[in-house]
GUKOL-238764 format. One line per 8 residues: number of its first residue (from 0); their letters; for each residue x negated, y, z of C-alpha. Coordinates in steps of 0.25 Angstrom, whole numbers, plus 5000, padded with zeros to 4 digits. Example, Ala and Ser with C-alpha at 12.3 -4.5 7.8 and 13.67 -1.06 7.14 Angstrom:
REM residues 2
0	as	4951:4982:5031 ~ 4945:4996:5029 .
END
This chain:
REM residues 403
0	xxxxxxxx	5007:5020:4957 ~ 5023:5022:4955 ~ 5026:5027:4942 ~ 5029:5042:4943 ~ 5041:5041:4934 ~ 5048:5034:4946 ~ 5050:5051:4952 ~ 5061:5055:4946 .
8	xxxxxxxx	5060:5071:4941 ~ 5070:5079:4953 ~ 5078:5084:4941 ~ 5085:5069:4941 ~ 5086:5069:4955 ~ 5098:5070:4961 ~ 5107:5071:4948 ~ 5120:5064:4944 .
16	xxxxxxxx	5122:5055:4932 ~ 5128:5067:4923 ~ 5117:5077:4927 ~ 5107:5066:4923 ~ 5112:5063:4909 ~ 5113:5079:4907 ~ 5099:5079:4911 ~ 5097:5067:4904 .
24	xxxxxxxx	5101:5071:4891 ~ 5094:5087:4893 ~ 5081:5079:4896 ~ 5082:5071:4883 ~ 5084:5083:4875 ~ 5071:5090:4881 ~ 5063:5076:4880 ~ 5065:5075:4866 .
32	xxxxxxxx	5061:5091:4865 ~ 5048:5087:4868 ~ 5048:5091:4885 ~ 5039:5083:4893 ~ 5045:5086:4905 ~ 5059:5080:4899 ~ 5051:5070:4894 ~ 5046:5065:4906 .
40	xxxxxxxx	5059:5066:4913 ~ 5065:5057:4902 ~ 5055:5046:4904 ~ 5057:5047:4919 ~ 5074:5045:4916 ~ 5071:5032:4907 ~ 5060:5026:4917 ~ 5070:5028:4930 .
48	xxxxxxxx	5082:5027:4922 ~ 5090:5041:4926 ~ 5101:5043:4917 ~ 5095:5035:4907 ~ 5094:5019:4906 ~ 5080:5017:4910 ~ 5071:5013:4899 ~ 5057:5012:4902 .
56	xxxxxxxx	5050:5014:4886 ~ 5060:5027:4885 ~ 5053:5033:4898 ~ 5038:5028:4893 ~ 5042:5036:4879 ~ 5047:5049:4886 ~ 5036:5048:4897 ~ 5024:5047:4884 .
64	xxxxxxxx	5032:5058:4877 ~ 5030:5067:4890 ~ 5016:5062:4892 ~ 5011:5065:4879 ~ 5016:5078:4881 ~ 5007:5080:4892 ~ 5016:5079:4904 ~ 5007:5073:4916 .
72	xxxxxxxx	5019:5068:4924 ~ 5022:5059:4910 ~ 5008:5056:4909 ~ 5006:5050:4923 ~ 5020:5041:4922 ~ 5014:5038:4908 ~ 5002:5033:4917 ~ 5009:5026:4927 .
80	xxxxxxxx	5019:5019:4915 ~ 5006:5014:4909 ~ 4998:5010:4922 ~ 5011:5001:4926 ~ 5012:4996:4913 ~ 5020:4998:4900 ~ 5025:4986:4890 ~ 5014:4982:4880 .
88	xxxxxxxx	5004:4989:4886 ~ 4990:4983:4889 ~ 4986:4985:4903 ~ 4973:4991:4902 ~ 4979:5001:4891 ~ 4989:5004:4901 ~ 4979:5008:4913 ~ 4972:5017:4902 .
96	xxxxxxxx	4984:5023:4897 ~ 4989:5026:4911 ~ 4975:5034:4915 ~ 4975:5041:4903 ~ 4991:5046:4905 ~ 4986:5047:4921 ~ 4975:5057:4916 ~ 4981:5067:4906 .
104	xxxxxxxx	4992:5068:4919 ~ 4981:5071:4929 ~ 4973:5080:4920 ~ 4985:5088:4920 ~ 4985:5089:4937 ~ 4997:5078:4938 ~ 4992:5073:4953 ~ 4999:5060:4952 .
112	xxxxxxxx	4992:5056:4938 ~ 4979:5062:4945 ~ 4981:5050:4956 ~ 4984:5040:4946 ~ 4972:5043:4937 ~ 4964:5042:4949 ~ 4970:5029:4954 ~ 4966:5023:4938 .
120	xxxxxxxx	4951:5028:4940 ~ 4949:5022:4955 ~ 4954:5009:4950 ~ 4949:5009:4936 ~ 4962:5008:4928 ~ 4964:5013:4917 ~ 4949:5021:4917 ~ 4936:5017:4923 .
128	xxxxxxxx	4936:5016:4937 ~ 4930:5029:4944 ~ 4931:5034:4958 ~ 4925:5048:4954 ~ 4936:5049:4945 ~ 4948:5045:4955 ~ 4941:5054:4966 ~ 4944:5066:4956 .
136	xxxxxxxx	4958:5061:4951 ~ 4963:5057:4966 ~ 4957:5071:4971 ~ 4965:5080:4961 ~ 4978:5072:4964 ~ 4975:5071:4978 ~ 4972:5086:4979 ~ 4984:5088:4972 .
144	xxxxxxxx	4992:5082:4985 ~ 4995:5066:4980 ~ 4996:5059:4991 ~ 4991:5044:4984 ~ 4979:5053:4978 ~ 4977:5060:4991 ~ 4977:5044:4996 ~ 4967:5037:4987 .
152	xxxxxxxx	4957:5049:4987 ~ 4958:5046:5003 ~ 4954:5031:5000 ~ 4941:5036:4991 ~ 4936:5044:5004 ~ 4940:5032:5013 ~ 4933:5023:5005 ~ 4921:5031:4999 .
160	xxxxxxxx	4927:5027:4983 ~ 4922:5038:4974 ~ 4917:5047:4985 ~ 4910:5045:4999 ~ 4918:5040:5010 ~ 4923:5050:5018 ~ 4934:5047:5028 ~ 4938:5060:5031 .
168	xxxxxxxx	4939:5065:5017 ~ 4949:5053:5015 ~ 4957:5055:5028 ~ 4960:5070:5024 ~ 4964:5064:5011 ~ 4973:5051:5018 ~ 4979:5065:5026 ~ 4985:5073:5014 .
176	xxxxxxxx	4990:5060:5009 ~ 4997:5057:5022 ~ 5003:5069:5025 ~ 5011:5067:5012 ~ 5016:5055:5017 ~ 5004:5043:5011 ~ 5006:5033:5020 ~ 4994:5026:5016 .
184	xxxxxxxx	4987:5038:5020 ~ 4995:5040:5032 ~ 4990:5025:5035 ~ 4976:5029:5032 ~ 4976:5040:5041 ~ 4984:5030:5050 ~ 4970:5022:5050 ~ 4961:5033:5051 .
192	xxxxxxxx	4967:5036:5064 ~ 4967:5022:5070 ~ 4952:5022:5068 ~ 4948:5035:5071 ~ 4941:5037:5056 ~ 4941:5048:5046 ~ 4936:5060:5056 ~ 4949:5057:5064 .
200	xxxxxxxx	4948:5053:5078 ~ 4957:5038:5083 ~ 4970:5042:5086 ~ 4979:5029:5085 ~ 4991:5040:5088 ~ 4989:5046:5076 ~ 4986:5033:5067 ~ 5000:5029:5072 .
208	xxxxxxxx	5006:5041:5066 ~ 4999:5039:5054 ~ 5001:5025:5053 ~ 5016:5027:5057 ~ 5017:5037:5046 ~ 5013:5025:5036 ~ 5021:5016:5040 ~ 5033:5024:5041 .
216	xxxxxxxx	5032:5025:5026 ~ 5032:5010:5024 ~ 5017:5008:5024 ~ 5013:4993:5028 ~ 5001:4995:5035 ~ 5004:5005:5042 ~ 5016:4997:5047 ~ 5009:4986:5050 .
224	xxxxxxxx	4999:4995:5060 ~ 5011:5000:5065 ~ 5017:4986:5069 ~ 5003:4982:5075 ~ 5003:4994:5084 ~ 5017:4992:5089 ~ 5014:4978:5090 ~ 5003:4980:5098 .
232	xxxxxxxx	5005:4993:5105 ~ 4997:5002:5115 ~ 4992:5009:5101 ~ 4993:5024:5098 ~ 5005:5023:5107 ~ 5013:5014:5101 ~ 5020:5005:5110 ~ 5020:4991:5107 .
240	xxxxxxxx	5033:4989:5100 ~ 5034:4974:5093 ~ 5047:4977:5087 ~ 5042:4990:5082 ~ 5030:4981:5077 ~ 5039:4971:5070 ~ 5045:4983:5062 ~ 5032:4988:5057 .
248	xxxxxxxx	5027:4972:5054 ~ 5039:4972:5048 ~ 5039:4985:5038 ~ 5024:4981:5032 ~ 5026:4966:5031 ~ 5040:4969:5023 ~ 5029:4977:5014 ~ 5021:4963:5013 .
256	xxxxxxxx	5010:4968:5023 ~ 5003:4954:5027 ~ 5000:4957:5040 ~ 5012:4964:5043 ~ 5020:4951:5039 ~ 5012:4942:5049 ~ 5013:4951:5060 ~ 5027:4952:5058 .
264	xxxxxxxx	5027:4937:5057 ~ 5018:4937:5069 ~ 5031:4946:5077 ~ 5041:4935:5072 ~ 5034:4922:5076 ~ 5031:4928:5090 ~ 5043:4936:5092 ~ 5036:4949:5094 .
272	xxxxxxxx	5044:4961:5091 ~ 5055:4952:5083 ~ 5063:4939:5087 ~ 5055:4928:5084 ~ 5056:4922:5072 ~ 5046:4913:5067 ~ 5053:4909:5051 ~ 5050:4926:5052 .
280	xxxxxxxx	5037:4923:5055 ~ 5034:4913:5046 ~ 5039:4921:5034 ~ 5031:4933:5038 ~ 5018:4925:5041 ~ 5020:4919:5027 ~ 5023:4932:5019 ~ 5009:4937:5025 .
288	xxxxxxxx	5003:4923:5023 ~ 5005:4924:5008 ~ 4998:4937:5007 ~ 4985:4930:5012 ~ 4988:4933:5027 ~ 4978:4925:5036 ~ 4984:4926:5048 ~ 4997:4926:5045 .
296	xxxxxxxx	4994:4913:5036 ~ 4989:4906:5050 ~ 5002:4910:5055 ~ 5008:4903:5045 ~ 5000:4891:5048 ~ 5003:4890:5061 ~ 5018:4892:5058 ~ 5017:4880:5049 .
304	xxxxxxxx	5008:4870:5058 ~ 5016:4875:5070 ~ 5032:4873:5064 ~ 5033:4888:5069 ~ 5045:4894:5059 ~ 5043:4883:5048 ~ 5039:4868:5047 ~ 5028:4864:5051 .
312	xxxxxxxx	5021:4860:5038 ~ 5005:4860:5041 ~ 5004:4859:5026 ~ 5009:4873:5027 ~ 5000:4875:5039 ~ 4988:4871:5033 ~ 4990:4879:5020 ~ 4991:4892:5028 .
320	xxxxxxxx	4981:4889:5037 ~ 4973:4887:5022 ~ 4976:4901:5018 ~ 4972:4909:5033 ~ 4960:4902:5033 ~ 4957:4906:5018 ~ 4962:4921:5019 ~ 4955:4922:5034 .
328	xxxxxxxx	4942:4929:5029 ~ 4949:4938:5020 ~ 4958:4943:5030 ~ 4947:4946:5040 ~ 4939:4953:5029 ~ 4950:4962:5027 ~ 4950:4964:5042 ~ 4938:4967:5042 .
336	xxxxxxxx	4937:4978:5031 ~ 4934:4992:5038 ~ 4941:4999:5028 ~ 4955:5000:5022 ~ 4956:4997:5006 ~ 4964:5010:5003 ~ 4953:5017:5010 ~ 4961:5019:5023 .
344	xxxxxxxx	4954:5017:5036 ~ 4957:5005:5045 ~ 4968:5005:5054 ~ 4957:5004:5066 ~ 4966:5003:5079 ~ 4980:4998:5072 ~ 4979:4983:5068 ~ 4984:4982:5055 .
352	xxxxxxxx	4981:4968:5053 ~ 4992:4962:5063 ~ 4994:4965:5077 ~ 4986:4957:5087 ~ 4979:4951:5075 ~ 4966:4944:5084 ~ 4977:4939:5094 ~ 4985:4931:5086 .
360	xxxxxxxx	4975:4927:5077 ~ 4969:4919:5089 ~ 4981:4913:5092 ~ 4981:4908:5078 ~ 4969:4903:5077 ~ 4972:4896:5093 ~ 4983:4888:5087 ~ 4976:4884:5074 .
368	xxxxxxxx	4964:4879:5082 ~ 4974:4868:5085 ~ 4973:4861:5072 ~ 4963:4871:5064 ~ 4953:4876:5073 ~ 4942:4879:5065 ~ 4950:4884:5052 ~ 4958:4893:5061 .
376	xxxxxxxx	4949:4899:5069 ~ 4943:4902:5056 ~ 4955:4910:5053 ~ 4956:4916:5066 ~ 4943:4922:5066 ~ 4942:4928:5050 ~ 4957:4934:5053 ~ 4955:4939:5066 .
384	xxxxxxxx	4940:4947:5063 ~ 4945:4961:5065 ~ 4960:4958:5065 ~ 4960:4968:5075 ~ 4955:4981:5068 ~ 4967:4983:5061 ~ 4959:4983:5046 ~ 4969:4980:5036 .
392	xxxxxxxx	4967:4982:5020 ~ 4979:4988:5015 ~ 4979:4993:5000 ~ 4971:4987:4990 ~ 4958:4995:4986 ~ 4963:4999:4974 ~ 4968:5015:4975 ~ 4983:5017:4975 .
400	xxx	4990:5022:4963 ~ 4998:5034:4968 ~ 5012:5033:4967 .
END
């Protein structure tokens, strides 16, 4: 959740340095005249630093002075200064201050303030945890038009939290926050078309669109089911296009999606898409590696036993096949799962896991048998269970704040 103070009022907009102390100096004057609204403002000059040197306990002073004054836009960046944290101030205080600034804004109407006390009550910060009470916070913002409420109240739907499951009620929801340019909800609709869910009939075409949508606005997993379809082709009518599958690889793993980053490194130690590269592959096999990454930690143990891109070093060999083999299960668990943690609907037809997955898996696992035959098949069999599904957790389960 960005702090709302980071919007700057469109009175500063656009201004040049004399017109800002001018305005500056009038703002004062009706601040200190008791004005909320000037009060507001002023907090919102020292916390950006516009026309003023920035001083942080300044805007907190002129943010309170407006908040106590009832100004809901005040009392939600109050909120949001003591959900982040403020010096000296205990955290568990803090969470409580910020619902309670959260709420005297949302009982005035303020949508943003309406979402964030919702978001406090679905995760039990700051107050009790209780669904029934973010059901009816994310309802009166979402009603209102905020995207991120209209979002999470999608996700409740989804995933039956606080009310009964109902697909359809969530995908009506994911719609309004996708036609104001959600790209999470543009994914989830994305996903609800590639399996045919929701009441909607499989259209791949039209999860493409959605899903390019996403992605266009720099979203990583929908990147990353782009790069697979190009990589694959003959889906949706998108033609198989490796170079354009290097640029989508590229776009999420740059974000630090782990799959992503061993596809990409995938492209460069085969040369598909990309000149061949394998010191390229071997640094994005290890970023995804580091992040738990079964298959990409196999990659890396074959790398090391085979001298491909670094010295050989079975040490090194050894240490990553460790790790595959530990993080195996986990990784075909969360293959497995038939549903999205931030309540979206699986990418069904789209592999989101890595492209051809199942195929180079087996090759892994062929190569390993040389020397580890019964660890790796091991691998081989955990990672590759439903590598083919394209079911791939996203967001953590917790909601998301909204912005």
């Amino acid at each position: 959740m960005g702090l709302m103070l980071l919007t700057m009022p469109w009175i500063l907009l656009g201004q040049d340095r004399t017109d800002i102390q001018s305005s500056f100096a009038e703002t004062m004057a009706q601040a200190k005249g008791g004005d909320p609204k000037a009060q507001n403002t002023l907090g919102l000059r020292y916390a950006k630093g516009i026309g003023v040197p920035k001083d942080e306990a300044e805007a907190l002073k002129w943010f309170r002075k407006a908040a106590d004054q009832g100004l809901a836009d005040a009392q939600n960046i109050l909120g949001n200064l003591y959900f982040h944290g403020l010096e000296g101030v205990p955290k568990d205080h803090a969470e409580a201050e910020a619902s309670k600034w959260y709420r005297k804004a949302a009982d005035q109407g303020l949508a943003q303030a309406q979402g964030n006390l919702a978001w406090m009550y679905a995760n039990g910060i700051g107050v009790p945890k209780d669904l029934a009470e973010a059901l009816k916070w994310y309802r009166k913002a979402a009603d209102q038009g905020l995207a991120q409420a209209q979002r999470n109240l999608a996700r409740m739907y989804a995933n039956g939290i606080g009310v009964p499951k109902d697909e359809a009620e969530a995908l009506k929801w994911y719609r309004k926050a996708a036609d104001q340019g959600d790209a999470i909800a543009q994914h989830n609709i994305g996903n609800a078309y590639a399996n045919g869910r929701a009441g909607v009939p499989k259209d791949l075409d039209e999860a493409v669109k959605w899903y390019r949508k996403a992605a266009d606005q720099g979203l990583a997993e929908a990147q990353k089911i782009l790069g697979n379809a190009y990589a694959n082709g003959g889906l949706a009518g998108v033609p198989k296009d490796e170079a354009e599958a290097v640029k989508w690889f590229r776009k999420a793993a740059d974000q630090g999606d782990a799959n992503a980053q061993d596809n990409l490194g995938w492209m460069y130690a085969n040369g598909i898409g990309v000149s061949k590269d394998e010191a390229q592959a071997v640094k994005w096999f290890r970023k995804a590696a580091d992040q738990g990454h079964a298959i990409a930690q196999a990659h890396l143990r074959f790398m090391y036993a085979d001298e491909v891109g670094v010295p050989k070093d079975e040490a090194e060999a050894a240490k990553w096949h460790r790790k595959a083999e530990e993080n195996a299960p986990r990784a075909a668990a969360s293959f497995n799962t038939g549903t999205r943690e931030d309540g979206g609907f699986s990418s069904g037809g789209f592999s989101s896991g890595g492209f051809s997955s199942q195929e180079r898996m087996n090759e892994a696992v062929r190569q390993a048998n040389q020397q580890l035959r019964k660890e790796q098949e091991a691998i081989g069999q955990a990672i590759g269970q439903g590598a083919d599904r394209g079911i791939d957790h996203f967001f953590p389960e917790s909601f998301r704040r909204s912005p």
